[in-house]
matplotlib code that plots the C-alpha trace (Angstrom):
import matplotlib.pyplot as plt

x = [-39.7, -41.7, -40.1, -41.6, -41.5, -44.4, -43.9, -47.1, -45.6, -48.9, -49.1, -52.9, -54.2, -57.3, -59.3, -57.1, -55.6, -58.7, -58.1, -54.5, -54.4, -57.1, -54.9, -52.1, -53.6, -55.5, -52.2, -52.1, -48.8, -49.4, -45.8, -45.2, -45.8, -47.3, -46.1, -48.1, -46.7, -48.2, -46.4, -48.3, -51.6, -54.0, -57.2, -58.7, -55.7, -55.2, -58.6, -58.2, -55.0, -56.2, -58.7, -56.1, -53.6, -55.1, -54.4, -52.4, -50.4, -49.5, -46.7, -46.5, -48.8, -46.8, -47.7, -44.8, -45.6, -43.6, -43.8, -40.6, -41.0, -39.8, -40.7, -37.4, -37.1, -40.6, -38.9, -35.4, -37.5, -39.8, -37.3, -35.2, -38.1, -38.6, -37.8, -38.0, -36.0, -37.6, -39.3, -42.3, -42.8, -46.4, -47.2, -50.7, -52.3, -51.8, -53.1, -52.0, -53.5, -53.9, -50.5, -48.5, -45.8, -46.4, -45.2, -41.9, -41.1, -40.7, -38.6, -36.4, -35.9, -35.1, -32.8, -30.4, -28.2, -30.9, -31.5, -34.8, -37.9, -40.5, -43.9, -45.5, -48.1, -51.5, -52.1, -55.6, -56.7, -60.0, -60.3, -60.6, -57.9, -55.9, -52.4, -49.5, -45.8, -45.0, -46.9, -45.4, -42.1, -41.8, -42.7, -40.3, -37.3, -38.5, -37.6, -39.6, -37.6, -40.7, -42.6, -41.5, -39.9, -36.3, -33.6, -30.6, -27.4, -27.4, -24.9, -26.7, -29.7, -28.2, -26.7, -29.9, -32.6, -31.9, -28.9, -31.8, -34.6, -36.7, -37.4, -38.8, -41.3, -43.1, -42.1, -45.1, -44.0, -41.1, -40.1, -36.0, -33.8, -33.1, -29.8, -28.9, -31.2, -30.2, -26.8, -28.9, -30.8, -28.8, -27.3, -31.1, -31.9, -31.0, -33.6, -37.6, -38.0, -36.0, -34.6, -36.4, -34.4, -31.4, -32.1, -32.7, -29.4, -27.3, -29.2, -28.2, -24.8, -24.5, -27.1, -29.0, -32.6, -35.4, -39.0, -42.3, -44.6, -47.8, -50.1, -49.6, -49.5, -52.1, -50.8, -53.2, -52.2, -53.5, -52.6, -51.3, -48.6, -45.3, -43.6, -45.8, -45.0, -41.1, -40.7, -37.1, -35.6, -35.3, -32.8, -30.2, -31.5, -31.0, -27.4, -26.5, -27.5, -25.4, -22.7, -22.8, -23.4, -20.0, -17.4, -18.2, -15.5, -17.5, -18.5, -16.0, -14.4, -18.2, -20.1, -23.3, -23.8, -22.5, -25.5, -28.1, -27.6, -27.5, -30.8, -32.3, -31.0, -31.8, -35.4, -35.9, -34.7, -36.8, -40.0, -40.2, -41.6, -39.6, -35.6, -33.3, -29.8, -28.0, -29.7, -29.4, -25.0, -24.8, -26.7, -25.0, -21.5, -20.6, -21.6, -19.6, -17.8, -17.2, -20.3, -21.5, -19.1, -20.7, -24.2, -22.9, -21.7, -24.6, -27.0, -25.3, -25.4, -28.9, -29.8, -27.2, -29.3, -32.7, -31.9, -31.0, -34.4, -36.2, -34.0, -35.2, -38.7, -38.2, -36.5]
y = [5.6, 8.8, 12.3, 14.2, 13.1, 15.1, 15.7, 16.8, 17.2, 18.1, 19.1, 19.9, 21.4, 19.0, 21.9, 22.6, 19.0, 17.9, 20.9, 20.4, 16.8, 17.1, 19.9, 17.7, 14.7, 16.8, 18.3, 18.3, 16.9, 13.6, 11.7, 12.0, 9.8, 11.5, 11.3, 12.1, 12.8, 13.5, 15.0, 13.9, 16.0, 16.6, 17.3, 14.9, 14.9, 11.3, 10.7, 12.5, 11.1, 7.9, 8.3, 9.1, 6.2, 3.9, 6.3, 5.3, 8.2, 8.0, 5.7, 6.6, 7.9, 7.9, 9.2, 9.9, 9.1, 11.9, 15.6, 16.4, 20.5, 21.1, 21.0, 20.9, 17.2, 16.7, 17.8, 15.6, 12.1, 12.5, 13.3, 10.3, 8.1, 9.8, 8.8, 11.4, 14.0, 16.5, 17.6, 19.3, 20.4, 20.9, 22.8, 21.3, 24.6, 26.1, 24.3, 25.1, 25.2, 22.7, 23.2, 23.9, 21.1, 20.9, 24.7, 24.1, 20.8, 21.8, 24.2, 22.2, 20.3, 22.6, 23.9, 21.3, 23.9, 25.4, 24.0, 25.2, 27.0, 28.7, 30.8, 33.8, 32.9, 34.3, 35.3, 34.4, 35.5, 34.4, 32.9, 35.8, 36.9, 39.6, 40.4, 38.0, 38.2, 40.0, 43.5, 42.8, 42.0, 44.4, 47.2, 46.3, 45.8, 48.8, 46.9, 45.1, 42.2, 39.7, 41.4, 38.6, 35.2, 35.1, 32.7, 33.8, 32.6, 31.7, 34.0, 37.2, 36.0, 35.8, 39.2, 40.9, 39.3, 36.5, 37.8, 40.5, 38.6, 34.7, 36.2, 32.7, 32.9, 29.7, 26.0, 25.1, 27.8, 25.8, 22.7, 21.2, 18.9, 16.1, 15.4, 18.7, 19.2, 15.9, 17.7, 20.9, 19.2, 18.4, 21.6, 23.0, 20.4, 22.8, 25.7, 25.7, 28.6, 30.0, 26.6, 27.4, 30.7, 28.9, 26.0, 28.4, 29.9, 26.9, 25.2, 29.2, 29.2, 26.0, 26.4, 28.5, 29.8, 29.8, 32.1, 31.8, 35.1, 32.8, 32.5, 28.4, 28.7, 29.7, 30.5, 30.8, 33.6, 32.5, 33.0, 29.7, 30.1, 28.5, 31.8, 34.1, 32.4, 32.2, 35.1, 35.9, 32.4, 34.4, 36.2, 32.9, 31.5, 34.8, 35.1, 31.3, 32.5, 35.3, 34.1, 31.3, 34.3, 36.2, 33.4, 32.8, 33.5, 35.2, 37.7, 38.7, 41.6, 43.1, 45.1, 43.5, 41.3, 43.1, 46.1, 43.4, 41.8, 45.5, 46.2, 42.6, 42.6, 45.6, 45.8, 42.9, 44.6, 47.7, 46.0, 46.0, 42.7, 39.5, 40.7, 41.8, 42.5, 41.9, 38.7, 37.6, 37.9, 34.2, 32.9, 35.1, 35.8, 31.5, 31.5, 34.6, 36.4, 39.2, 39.3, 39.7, 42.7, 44.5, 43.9, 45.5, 48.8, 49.2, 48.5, 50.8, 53.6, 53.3, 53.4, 56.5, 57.8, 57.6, 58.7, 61.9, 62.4, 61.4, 64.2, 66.9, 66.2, 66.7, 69.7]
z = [-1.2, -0.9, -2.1, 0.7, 4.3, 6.3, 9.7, 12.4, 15.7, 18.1, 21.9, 22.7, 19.0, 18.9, 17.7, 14.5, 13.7, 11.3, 9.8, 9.5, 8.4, 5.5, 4.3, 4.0, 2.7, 0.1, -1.6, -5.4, -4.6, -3.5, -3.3, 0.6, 4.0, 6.8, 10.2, 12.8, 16.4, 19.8, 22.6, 25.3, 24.6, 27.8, 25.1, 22.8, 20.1, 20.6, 19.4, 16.4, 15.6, 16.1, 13.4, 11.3, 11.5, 9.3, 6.4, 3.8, 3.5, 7.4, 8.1, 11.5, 14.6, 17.6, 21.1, 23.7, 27.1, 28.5, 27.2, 25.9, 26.3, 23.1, 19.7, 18.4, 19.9, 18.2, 14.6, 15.8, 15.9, 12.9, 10.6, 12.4, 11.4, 7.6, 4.3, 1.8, 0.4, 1.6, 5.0, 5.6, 9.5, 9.4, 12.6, 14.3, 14.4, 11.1, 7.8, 3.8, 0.6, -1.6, -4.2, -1.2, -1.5, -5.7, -5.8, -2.9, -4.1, -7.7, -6.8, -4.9, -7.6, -9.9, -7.3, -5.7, -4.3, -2.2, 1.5, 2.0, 0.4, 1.8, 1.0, 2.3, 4.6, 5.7, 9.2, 10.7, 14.1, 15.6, 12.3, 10.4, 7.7, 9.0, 7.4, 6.0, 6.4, 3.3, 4.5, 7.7, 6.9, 3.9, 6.3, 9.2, 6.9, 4.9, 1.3, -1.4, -0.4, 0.0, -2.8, -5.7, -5.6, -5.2, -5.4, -2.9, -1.9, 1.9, 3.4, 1.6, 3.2, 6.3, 5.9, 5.1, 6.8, 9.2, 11.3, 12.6, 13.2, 11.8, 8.8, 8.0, 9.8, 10.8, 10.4, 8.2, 5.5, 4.9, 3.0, 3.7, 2.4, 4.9, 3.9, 5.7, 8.4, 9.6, 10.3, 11.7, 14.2, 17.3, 17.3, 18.2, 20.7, 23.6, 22.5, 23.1, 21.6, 18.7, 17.2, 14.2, 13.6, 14.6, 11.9, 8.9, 9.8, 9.7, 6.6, 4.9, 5.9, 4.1, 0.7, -0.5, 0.3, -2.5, -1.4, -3.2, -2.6, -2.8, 0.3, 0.5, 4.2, 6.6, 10.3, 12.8, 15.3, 19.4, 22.7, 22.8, 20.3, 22.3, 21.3, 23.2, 26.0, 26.1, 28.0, 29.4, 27.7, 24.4, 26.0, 26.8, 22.6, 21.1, 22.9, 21.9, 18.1, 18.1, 19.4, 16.9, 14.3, 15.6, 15.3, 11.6, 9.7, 7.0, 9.5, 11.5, 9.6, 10.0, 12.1, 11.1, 13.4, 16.8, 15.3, 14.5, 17.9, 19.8, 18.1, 19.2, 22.8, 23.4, 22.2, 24.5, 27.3, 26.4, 26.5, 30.3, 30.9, 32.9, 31.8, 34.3, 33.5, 36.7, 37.0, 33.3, 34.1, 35.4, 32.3, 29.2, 30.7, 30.2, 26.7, 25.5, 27.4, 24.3, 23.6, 27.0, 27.3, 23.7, 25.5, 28.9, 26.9, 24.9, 27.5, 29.8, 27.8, 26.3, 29.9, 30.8, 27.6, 28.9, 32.5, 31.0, 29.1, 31.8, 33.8, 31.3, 31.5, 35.0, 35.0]

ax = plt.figure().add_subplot(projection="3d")
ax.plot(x, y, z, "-o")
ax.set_aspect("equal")
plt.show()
């Protein structure tokens, strides 16, 4: 039985799958199956893939017939089909060194309260090295946070990073325990777009979260990323997540999450692009009505707010 069940759900990433695959079947950490998925690629993946199968680290190269429109189903039917302790979502476009799993797994295992561990990760763009989420993150947060390795208890992790934003940020940073993401999944089935923020805050209200400030993972930053093109849908995932976030006991004597989800919600909106309140009413108001209400207020008087600057730059 292998300790580490590796998962490569693809849709149309022909150009980076050699990449990705050697990378995985080169780890110094060699104790894991490989499972390779297709979600109905249009390019040349199947050939790749193909090439692939007779490995004997891949136990299984599957192509749907259908495109399911979300990864999240993708990550839902190789993890039905794995083995191992562990899981290892290795996104199709982004590839990792080679002590990646060694590094994750070992501390997993010294660990077995933790749900999850995860690496920094190097940002490429146009192939060329340009930043990683520590700078990034350390910056936006304003803390030394990602700085070292930490061990933290899930809730505090939630508290200070994930209730504001995916502080994890990418799948192929990350390396779960399948006992519980088995009992994460279906409740991410319904998102396209933010299941992945949605999974690290279930598997944190339930363990604890272990981070390694090594670049293991390399994420490859493209116009085709699925998350660039979400678009007004965050809105209707990010309200479904905070919702969730609200009616957890542990939080409801707070005010952290009604400020974290002000501060998301209304950035969105800010932004200009495809969001409309008055249209967005039929979508949010069924999932929370509360919450809808905290969202009115603030967005009406962030609006009342900038109406009146705009008056004096008038005047």
């Amino acid at each position: 039985m292998p300790k580490v069940s590796v998962i490569v759900p693809n849709y149309n990433h022909a150009p980076y799958l050699r990449q990705r695959i050697e990378s995985v079947l080169n780890q110094t950490y060699q104790d894991f199956e490989l499972i390779l998925l297709d979600d109905c690629s249009t390019d040349n993946s199947r050939d790749i893939l193909n090439n692939y199968g007779n490995q004997p680290r891949v136990s299984h190269c599957i192509f749907n017939a259908v495109n399911g429109k979300s990864a999240f189903q993708q990550w839902q039917k190789g993890v039905q089909l794995a083995k191992g302790e562990y899981i290892w979502i290795a996104e199709s476009d982004d590839w990792a060194e080679p002590e990646f799993l060694e590094v994750l797994v070992e501390k997993l295992d010294t660990h077995p309260s933790a749900g999850l561990a995860y690496c920094n990760s190097s940002i490429y763009k146009n192939e060329l090295l340009v930043n990683d989420f520590s700078a990034i993150k350390s910056k936006r947060f304003q803390n030394n946070h990602w700085s070292d390795d930490y061990f933290s208890k899930g809730k505090d992790e939630i508290q200070n990073t994930l209730v504001w934003e995916c502080s994890i940020n990418n799948a192929s940073a990350v390396v779960m325990r399948r006992d519980i993401l088995i009992d994460v999944l279906p409740h991410i089935q319904s998102f396209r777009y933010s299941g992945d923020w949605f999974c690290y805050l279930r598997i944190a209200d339930l363990s604890d979260i272990i981070y390694v400030n090594k670049r293991l993972n390399n994420y490859r930053d493209h116009d085709n990323n699925v998350s660039k093109q979400a678009g007004y849908n965050y809105i209707v995932e990010a309200f479904k997540i905070y919702s969730w976030l609200r009616k957890l006991s542990v939080w409801q004597s707070t005010k952290v999450v009604k400020t974290a989800f002000h501060a998301y919600i209304s950035n969105i909106y800010s932004t200009g692009l495809d969001y409309n309140f008055m249209r967005d009413i039929k979508y949010l108001l069924p999932i929370d009505s509360r919450l809808f209400v905290l969202m009115s207020i603030k967005l009406r008087k962030r609006k009342m707010k900038n109406w009146k600057n705009r008056s004096l730059i008038c005047h």
